[in-house]
C-alpha positions in Angstrom: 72.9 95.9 193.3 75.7 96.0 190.8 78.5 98.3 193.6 80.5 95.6 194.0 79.3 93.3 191.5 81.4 93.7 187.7 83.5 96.5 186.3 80.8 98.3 184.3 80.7 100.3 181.0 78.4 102.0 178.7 75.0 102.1 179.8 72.4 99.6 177.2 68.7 99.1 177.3 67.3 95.6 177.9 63.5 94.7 177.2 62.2 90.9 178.3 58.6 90.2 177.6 57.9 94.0 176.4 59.5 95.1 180.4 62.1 97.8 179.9 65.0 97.1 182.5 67.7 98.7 183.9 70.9 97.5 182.8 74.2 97.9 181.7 77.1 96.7 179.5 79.9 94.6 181.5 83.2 94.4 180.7 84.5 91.3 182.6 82.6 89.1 185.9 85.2 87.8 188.1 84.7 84.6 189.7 87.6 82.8 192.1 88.4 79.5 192.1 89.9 77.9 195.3 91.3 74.7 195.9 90.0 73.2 198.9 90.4 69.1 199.7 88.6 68.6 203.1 86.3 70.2 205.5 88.9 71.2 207.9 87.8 74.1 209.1 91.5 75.7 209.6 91.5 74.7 205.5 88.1 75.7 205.1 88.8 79.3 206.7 92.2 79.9 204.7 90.2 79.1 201.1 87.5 81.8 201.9 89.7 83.5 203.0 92.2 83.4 199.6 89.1 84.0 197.3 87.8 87.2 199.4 91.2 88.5 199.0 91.1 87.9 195.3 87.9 89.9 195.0 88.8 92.7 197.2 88.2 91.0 200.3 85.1 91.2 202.9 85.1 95.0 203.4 84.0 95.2 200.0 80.8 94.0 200.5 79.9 94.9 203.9 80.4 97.9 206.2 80.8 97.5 210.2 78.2 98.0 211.8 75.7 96.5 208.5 73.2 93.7 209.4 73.8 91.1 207.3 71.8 87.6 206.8 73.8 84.7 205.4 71.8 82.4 203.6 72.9 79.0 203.1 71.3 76.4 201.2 68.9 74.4 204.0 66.8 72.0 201.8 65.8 69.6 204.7 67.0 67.9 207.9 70.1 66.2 206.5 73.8 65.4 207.9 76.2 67.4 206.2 77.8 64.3 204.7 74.7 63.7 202.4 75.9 66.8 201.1 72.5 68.1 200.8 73.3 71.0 202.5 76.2 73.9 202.8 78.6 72.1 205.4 79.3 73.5 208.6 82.7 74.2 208.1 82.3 76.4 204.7 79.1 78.4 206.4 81.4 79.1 209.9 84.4 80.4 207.6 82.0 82.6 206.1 80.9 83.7 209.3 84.1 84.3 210.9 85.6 86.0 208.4 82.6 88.7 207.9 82.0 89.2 211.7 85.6 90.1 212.4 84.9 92.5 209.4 82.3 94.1 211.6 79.0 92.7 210.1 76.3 92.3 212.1 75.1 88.8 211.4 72.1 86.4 211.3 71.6 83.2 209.3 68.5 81.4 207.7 66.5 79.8 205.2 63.4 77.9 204.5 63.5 74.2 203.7 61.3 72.4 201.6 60.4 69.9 204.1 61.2 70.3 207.9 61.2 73.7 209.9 63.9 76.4 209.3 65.2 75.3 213.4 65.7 71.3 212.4 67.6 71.6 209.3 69.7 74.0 210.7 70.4 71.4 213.2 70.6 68.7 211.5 72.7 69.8 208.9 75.4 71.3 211.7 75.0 75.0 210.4 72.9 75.3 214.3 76.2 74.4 216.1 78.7 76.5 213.8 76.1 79.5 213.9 76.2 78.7 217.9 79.6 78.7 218.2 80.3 82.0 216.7 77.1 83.7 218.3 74.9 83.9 215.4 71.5 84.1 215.8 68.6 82.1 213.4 66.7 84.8 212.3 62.6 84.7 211.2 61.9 82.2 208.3 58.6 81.1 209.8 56.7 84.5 208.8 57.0 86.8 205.6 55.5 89.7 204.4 54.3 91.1 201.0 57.1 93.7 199.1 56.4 94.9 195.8 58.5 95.1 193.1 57.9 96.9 190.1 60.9 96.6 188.0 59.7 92.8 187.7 59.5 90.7 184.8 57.5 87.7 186.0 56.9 88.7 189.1 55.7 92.5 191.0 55.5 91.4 194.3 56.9 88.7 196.8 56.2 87.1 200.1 59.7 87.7 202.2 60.8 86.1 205.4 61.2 88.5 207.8 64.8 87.7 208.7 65.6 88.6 205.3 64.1 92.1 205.1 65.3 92.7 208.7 68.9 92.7 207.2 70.6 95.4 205.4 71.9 93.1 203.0 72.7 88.8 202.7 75.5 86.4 201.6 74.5 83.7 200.0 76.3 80.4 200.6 74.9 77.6 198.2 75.5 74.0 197.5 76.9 72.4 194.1 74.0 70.0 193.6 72.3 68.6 190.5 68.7 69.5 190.0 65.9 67.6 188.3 63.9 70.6 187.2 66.8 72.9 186.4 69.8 71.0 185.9 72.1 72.5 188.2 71.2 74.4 191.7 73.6 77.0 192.7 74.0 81.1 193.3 70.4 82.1 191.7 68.2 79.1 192.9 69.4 79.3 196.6 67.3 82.7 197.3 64.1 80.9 196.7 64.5 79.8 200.4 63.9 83.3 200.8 60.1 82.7 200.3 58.6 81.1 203.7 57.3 77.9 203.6 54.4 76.6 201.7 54.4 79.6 199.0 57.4 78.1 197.5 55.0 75.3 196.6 52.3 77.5 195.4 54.3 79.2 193.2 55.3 75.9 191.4 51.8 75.5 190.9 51.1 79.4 189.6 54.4 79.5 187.5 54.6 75.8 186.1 56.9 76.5 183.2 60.1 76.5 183.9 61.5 79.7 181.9 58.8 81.7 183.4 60.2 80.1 186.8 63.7 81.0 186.2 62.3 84.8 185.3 60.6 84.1 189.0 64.0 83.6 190.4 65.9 86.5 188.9 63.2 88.6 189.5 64.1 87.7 193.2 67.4 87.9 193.2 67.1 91.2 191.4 64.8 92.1 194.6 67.2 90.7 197.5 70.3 91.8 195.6 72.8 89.6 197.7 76.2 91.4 197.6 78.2 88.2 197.2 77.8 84.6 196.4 80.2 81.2 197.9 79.5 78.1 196.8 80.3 75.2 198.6 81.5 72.6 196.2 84.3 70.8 198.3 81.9 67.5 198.3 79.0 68.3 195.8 76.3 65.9 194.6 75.6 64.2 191.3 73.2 62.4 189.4 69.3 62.4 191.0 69.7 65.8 192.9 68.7 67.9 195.3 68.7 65.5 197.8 68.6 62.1 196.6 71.6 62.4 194.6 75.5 61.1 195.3 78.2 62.7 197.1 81.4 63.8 194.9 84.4 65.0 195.6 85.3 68.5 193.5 87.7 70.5 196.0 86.4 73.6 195.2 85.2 76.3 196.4 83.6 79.4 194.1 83.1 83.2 195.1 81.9 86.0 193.2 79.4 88.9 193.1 78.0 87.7 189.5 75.5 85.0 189.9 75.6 83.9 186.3 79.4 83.8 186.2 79.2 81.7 189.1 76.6 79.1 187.9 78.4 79.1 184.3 82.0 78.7 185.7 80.2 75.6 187.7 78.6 74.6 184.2 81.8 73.8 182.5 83.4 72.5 185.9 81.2 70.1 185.1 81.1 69.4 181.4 77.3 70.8 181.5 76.7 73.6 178.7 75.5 76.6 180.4 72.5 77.7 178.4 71.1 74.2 178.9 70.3 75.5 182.6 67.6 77.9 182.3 68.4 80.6 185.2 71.7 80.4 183.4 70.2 81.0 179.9 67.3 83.7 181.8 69.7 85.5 184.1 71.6 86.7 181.2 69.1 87.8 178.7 67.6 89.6 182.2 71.3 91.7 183.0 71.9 89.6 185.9 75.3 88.4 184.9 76.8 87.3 181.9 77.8 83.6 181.1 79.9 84.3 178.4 83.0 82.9 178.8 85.2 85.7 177.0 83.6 87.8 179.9 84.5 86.2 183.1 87.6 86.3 184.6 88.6 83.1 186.9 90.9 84.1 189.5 93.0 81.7 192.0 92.8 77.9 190.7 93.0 77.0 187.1 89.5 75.6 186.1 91.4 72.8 184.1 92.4 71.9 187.6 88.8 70.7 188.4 87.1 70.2 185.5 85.5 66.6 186.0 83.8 65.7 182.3 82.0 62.4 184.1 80.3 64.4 186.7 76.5 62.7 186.6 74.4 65.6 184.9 71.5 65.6 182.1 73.4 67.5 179.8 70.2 68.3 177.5 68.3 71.5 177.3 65.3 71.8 179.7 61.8 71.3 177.9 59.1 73.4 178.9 56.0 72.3 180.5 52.7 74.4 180.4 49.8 73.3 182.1 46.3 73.8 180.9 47.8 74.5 177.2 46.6 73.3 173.9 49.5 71.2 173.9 49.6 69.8 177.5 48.5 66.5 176.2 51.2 66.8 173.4 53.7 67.9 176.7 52.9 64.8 178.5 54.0 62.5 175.7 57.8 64.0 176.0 58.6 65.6 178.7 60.3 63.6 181.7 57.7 62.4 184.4 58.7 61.2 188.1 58.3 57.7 188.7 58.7 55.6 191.8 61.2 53.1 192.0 59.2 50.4 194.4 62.5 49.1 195.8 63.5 52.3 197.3 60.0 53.6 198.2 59.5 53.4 202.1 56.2 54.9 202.1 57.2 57.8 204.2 54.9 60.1 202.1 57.2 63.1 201.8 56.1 63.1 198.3 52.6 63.5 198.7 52.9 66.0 201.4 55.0 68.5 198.7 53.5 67.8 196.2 51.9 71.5 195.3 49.0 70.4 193.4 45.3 70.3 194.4 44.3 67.2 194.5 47.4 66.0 194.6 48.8 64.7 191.2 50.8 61.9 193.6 49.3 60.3 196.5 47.7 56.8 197.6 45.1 57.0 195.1 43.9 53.4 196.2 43.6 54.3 199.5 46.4 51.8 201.1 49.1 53.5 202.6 51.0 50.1 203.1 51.9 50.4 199.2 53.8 53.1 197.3 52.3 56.2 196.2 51.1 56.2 192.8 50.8 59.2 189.3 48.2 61.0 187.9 50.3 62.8 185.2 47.3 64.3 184.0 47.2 66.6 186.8 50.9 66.6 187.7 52.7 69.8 187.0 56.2 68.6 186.5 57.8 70.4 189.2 59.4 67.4 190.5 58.8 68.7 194.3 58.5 65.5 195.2 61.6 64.1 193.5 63.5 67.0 195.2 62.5 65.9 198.7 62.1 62.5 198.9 64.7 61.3 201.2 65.4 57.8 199.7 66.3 58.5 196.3 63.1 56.8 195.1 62.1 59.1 192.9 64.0 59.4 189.3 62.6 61.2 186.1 61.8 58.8 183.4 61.6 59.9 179.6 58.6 59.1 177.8 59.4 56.2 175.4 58.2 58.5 172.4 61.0 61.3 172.9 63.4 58.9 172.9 61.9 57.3 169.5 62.0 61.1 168.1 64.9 61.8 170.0 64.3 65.5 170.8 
């Protein structure tokens, strides 16, 4: 996975959770920066362009002839200027640009809520994939692939349109994230997983360290050969889809995941160990988010940094179901609420949520009111704050963290 990833030195041994893994010592991850002010697609085109060429350009990461899925991020049915999705413009550059390279291409992913066909729709990436003869590929279906070298994980479930390729492009989103701070490079391949497993596997991995192993373990399995993030309009504050649109100009490309996600990190005034697949991806030889290791090519960072971008900038806190200290848990770590105002009663939330019975639902029986929280049972995936399409749905902390203020 590493070919066209870093420059690479002296070999080093790396042991997580008593899992020997292969790894190696880098010298410097390279990570281009690319001013870009609208969606234009003539603009568009020219940026991914300019940042290809800085890392070698596109035939060093495919060959002709090479089938190769890009992947962008698809949460739900969405128009692209809820900017809850890749836009249109960014995923048909990509597109462009690689199949006049010779790549053989397909497109997909697996949204939390909707079908793979509607978001893709919705969102415009249908119309751009259309127009450059792209074909959707199988989302719908997966099948079970082992994987030994795993930390967390030995085996996943894999759409089929993803093993069908001979390697994939991912194309994520600068968003917010309630569970993880920030979604970007690493997160977007757990749209690799078809459909309901993604909820399952809240429910089996509930603690979100041994999640973030989860999701290097996967991207350690799919190995995607490059990474560009869309973050011309990103979104702030109650992310992944509920949050605000902002305007950042930028877009970011490199082969190092971490670097990527870091470089994002202090776009946005956001320490980068306080994001867990930031913190996790590095102790697993991912990346490196160091920032005397990465090298940003193109644009200045000063040029985008944005210090009042809406962010928790406070490290993640661990939540362990069924644990001696669960009940201690519940006391201080963040819980989703409701906010009545917003609530429409669409019941996205209790369709996602993961657990059984479900920790939110119309526990009164009237579906004419809100929802309503059993945080006994709830899991503190925040599934449902993720998907609700209103924005009703925030994370409250408890009233004695903020007494003990940890």
């Amino acid at each position: 996975m590493f070919e066209n990833k870093l420059e690479m030195s002296c070999e080093i041994t790396y042991i997580v959770n008593d899992i020997l893994i292969d790894r190696v010592v880098y010298i410097m991850s390279k990570v281009a920066l690319i001013k870009c002010e609208s969606y234009d697609y003539e603009k568009v085109r020219s940026a991914v362009k300019k940042g290809l060429e800085l890392l070698g350009g596109a035939g060093a990461f495919v060959k002709p002839g090479e089938k190769i899925l890009l992947k962008p991020n698809l949460l739900s049915a969405d128009p692209p200027e809820r900017c809850v999705t890749t836009h249109p413009s960014v995923f048909k550059a990509v597109g462009e640009i690689f199949k006049e390279a010779g790549a053989l291409l397909t497109y997909g992913d697996s949204p939390g809520f909707h079908s793979p066909k509607a978001a893709a729709r919705k969102s415009g990436i249908a119309d751009a994939a259309e127009e450059l003869g792209i074909s959707l590929a199988d989302f719908n279906n997966g099948e079970e692939v082992p994987f030994h070298e795993g930390v967390q994980n030995k085996r996943f479930v894999i759409a089929k349109g993803v093993l069908e390729s001979d390697g994939l492009i991912s194309i994520p989103k600068l968003k917010t994230h309630g569970f993880a701070r920030m979604t970007g490079s690493v997160k977007n391949q757990f749209g690799c997983i078809p459909g309901p497993l993604k909820g399952e596997m809240h429910v089996r991995i509930p603690n979100v360290f041994d999640f973030s192993r989860m999701l290097i373990d996967l991207n350690r399995l799919l190995k995607p050969r490059l990474y560009i993030m869309d973050g011309i309009m990103a979104m702030e504050g109650n992310g992944p889809r509920g949050g605000t649109p902002k305007k950042m100009n930028v877009l970011l490309l490199s082969a190092d995941p971490i670097a990527l996600d870091a470089t994002v990190c202090r776009i946005i005034n956001l320490d980068p160990e306080f994001v867990p697949t930031i913190k996790v991806g590095a102790e697993m030889g991912l990346g490196t988010f160091d920032e005397s290791s990465i090298e940003v090519v193109g644009d200045p960072i000063e040029r985008f940094k944005n210090p009042d971008f809406d962010v928790k900038r406070e490290p993640v806190k661990p939540f362990k179901v069924g644990s001696a200290l669960q009940f201690a848990r519940n006391l201080v770590v963040p819980k989703p609420f409701i906010d009545k105002s917003k609530c429409v009663k669409c019941g996205v939330c209790v369709n996602i949520c993961p657990v059984k019975p479900k920790a939110v639902n119309w526990h009164d029986g009237i579906k004419t009111n809100p929802p309503t929280y059993k945080y006994k049972t709830c899991i503190r995936c925040y599934c449902c704050q993720e998907m609700c399409p209103e924005s009703a749905i925030h994370q409250k902390v408890p009233l004695i963290r903020k007494l003990i203020k940890i």
